[in-house]
N, C-alpha and C positions, 0 to 999 in steps of 0.2 A: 385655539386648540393646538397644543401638541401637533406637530409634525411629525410622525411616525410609521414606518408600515406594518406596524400591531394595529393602526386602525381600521381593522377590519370588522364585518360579521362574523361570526360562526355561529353553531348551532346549542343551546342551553338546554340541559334535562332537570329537572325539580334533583332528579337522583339517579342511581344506577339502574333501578328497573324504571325510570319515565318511556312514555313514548313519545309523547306530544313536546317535540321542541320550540321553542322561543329564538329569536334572536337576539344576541348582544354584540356589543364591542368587546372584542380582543382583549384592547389595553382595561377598558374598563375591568373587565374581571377578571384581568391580571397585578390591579392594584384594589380593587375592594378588600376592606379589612372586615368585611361583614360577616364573615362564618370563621372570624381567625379566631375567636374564643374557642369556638369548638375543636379547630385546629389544634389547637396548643393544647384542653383539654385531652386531646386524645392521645398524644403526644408521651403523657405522665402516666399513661395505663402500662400495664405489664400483661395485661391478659389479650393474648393475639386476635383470640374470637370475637371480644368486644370489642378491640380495636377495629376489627372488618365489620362490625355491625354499625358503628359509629362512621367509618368510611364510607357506605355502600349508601347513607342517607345525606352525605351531603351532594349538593348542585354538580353536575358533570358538563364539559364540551365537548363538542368534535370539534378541536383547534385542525381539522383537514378541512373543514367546508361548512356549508349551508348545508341539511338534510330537510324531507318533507317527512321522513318515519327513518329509525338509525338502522341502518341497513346498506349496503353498497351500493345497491338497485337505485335509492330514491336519495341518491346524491345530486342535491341542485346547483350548488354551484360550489368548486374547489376553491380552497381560502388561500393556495400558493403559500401554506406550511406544510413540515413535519415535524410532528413532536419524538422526540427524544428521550429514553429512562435509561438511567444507570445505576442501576441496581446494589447494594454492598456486595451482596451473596453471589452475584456474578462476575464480581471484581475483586476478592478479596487477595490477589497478588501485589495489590495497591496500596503501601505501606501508609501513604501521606491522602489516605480515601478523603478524609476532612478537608481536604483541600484544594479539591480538584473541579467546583465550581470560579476558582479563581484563576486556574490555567485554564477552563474550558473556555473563560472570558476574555482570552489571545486570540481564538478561533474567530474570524472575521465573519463568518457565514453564521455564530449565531446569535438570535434576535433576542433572546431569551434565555437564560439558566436559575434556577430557583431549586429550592426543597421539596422532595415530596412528600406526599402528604402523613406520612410518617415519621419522618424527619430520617431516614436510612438509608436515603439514596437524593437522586437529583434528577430533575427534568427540564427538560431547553425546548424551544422550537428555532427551525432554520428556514430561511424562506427557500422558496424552488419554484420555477416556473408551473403556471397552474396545471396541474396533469389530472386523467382517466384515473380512476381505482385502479389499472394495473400497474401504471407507469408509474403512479404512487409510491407502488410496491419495489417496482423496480430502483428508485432514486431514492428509497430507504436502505434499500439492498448497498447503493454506491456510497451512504451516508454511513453504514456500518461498519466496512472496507476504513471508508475514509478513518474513522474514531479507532479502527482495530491495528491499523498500521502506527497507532498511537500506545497499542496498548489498553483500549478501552474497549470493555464488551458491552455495547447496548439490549437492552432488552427487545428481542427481535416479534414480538405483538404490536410492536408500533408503526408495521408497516401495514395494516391494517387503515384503510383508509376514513372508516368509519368507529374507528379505537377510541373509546372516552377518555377524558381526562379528568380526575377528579380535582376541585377544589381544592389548595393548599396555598397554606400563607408561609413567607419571606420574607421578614422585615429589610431584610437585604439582599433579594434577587437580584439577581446583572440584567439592565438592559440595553441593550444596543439598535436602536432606535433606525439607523441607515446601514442594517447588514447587508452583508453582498451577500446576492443569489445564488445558493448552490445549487449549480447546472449539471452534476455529475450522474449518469445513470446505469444503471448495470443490469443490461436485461440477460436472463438465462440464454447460456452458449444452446446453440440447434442441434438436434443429435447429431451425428454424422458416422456412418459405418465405418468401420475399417477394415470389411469384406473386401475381398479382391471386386474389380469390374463386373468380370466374368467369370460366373461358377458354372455348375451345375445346378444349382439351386437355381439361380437366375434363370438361364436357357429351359428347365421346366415351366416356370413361372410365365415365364415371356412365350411359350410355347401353350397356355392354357390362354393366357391374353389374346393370344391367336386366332383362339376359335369361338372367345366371346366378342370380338369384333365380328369376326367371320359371320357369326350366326343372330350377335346382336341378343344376346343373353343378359337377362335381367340377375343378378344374383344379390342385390342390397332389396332384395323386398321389401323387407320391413321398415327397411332406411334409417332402423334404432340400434336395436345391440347387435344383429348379428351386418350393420355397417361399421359397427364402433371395433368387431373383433376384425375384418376384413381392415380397418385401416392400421392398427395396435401389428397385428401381423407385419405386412408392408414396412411401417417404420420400424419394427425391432430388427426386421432383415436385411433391409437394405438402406437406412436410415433416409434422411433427406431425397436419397434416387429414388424413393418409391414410392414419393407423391402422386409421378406418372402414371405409373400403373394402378394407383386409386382414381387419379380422374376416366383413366378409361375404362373400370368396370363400371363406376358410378353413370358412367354418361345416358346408360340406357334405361334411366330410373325413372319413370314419369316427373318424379320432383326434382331432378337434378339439377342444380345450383352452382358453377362453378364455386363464388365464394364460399357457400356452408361446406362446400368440399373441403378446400383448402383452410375452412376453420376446424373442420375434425381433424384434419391433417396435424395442422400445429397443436392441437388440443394432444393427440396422442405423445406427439412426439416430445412434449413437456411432464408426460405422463409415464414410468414405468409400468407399464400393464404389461402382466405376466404372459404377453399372449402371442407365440412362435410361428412361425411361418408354416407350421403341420395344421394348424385354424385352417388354414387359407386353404390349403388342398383337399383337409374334410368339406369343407364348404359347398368347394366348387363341385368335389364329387358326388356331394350328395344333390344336386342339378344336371346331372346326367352329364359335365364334360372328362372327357377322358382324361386321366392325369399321364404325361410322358414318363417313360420309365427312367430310375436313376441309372443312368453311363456307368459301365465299368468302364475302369481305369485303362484297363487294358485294351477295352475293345476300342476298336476301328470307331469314326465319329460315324453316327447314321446319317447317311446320303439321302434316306428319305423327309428328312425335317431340317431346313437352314434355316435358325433365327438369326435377323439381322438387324441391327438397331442403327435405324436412319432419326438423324435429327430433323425436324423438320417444325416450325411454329410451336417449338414446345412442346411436340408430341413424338412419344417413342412408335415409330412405325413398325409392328411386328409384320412379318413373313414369312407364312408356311407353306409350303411346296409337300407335297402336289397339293392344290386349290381341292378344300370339300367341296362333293358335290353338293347341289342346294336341298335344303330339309327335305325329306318326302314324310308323304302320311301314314305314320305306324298303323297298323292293322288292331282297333281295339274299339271300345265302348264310343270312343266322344265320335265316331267317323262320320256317323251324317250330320251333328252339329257344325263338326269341321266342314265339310262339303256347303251345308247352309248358310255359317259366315262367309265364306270366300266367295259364292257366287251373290250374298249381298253389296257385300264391300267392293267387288270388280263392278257394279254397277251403281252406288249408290257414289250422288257428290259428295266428296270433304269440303265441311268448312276449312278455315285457315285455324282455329284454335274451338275446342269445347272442351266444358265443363262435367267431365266423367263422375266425378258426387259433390259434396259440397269440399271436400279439402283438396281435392286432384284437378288437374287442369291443362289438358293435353295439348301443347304446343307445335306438335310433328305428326302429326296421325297417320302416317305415310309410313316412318318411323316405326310408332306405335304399334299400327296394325300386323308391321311385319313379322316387327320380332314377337311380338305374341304368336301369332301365325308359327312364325316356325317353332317358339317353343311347345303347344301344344301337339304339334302333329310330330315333334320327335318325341313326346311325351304322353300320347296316348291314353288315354286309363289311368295314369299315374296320380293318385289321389292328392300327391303333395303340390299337384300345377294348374290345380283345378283352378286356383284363383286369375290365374290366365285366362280359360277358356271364360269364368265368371264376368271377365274385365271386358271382354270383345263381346260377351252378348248383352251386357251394360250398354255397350258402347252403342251397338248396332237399338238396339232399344232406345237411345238419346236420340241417333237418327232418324228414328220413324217418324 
């Protein structure tokens, strides 16, 4: 057999709408002449429509991988290619087009260049170290770079990790059987502000941080969109510095996860979402913490609030002076519920962990109890916190 690194698996579909793939050799159905009649028939059409109806039925791969269903999800194993299209229509500054499967076959790194299946462009594969669907993405992104500082625009669909390839014949494809590995990757720059350190915006900010430490205020309830607008805030303000300040309102979340933290983090921050630092103070305000007023310019700094940003284990330590006093109990409806949890919970043991419903699962109850404790009894009556008062008479109810 051929010694080549085309002999691999990848994944076979009957056609473009299959779903049930097959496996084959690489090389093999990179040299079968088995559908080249219909190739070429279709080749001599003039009518475009027929021509993609005659395209869309023959055999397709994912020259990226193994798939169990084509889909990114049910990627089984990475084939260590990427396929390549070069399109006329995105090239047409390229006087010598016809000819440019024969300088692409200078390029050391690729394993493959052939016809496509229409005969109006050209496609190649390059090997790369086996990568994730993302990294895929990204080491196409470096493959395109590579091709564009040439002058060449690739068809940028094919960083798609799970992208089909359809059947096409070459009676003179270029192959290069021992390409070198292209290692190059290009993952998206991290946003990064270019806000001064210290604003006014900040010292608000880091001054409402203040008093959800202090008090241990839950404000990602939901833990879905109105955590997804809480984090979109943060990164559009403060870029990268204000990952911090997502892990410390996030920490008081029954679910809190450092890593899913720092995955929405990055999630946002690769994301333009329209959504301003004014989110973040609706938010907090509508959870009863007070928002500091904006500093005139002119006036004196207030002597009654120094925030001061200590590093310390990767946590921004905020500090407000004078210390709140501790939560007391507002004057309203929940008042002898309140009174009933607390003189339960002051006597009854904590485990070390329980199972508050079937998707929660309370790791600090000491925690837990508190900051619920204080936010109902700042919050009295307040029909939007009731899921508080709801969650501790849960709780106490597990206990019994």
């Amino acid at each position: 057999m051929l010694q080549s690194i085309l002999n691999i698996k990848v994944s076979c579909f009957e056609n473009c709408n299959g779903t049930a793939p097959q496996d084959v050799k690489l090389l093999d159905w990179l040299t079968s002449d088995k559908y080249r009649e219909k190739v070429e028939r279709l080749r001599t059409i003039q009518d475009e429509n027929l021509q993609k109806v005659i395209k869309k039925s023959l055999p397709a791969i994912t020259p990226a991988g193994l798939f169990s269903y084509r889909d990114t999800e049910h990627l089984i194993s990475h084939s260590g290619f990427l396929a390549f299209d070069i399109d006329f229509s995105d090239n047409q500054h390229i006087s010598n087009f016809d000819t440019l499967k024969e300088q692409i076959s200078h390029v050391v790194c690729v394993a493959y260049c052939g016809l496509s299946v229409r005969g109006k462009g050209f496609w190649g594969l390059v090997p790369i170290p086996k990568s994730t669907s993302e990294e895929h993405k990204y080491r196409f992104n470096a493959l395109s770079k590579f091709f564009k500082d040439y002058n060449i625009n690739l068809d940028s669909s094919g960083s798609n990790v799970d992208r089909l390839r359809i059947y096409s014949w070459d009676s003179e494809g270029y192959f290069n059987h021992n390409a070198k590995l292209f290692t190059n990757i290009l993952r998206p720059k991290k946003k990064t502000s270019s806000r001064p350190a210290f604003t006014d915006t900040r010292e608000r900010v880091e001054a409402i941080i203040s008093q959800i430490k202090e008090n241990k205020i839950d404000i990602t309830e939901d833990y879905k969109e109105g955590w997804l607008k809480l984090a979109s805030a943060l990164a559009n303000e403060f870029g990268e510095s204000g990952r911090v300040y997502f892990h410390i309102i996030s920490q008081y979340h029954p679910k809190y996860d450092a890593n899913d933290t720092d995955r929405m983090f990055d999630n946002v921050l690769k994301h333009d979402y329209k959504i301003t630092i004014g989110s973040f103070f609706k938010i907090v305000a509508d959870y009863g913490i007070k928002l500091p007023l904006k500093k005139d310019k002119n006036s004196q700094k207030d002597d009654n609030i120094k925030v001061i940003n200590q590093k310390f284990d990767n946590t921004i330590q905020v500090v407000t002076l004078p210390k709140p006093a501790p939560a007391q109990v507002k004057p309203g409806i929940w008042s002898n519920e309140i009174t009933e949890l607390e003189q339960f919970f002051n006597t009854v043991k904590l485990p070390d962990t329980i199972k508050l419903n079937q998707s929660s699962k309370i790791t600090d109850l000491n925690l837990f109890i508190k900051s619920h404790m204080d936010i109902v009894k700042a919050q009295n009556g307040n029909k939007r916190y009731i899921p508080y008062l709801e969650r501790l008479q849960q709780l106490k109810t597990n206990l019994n």
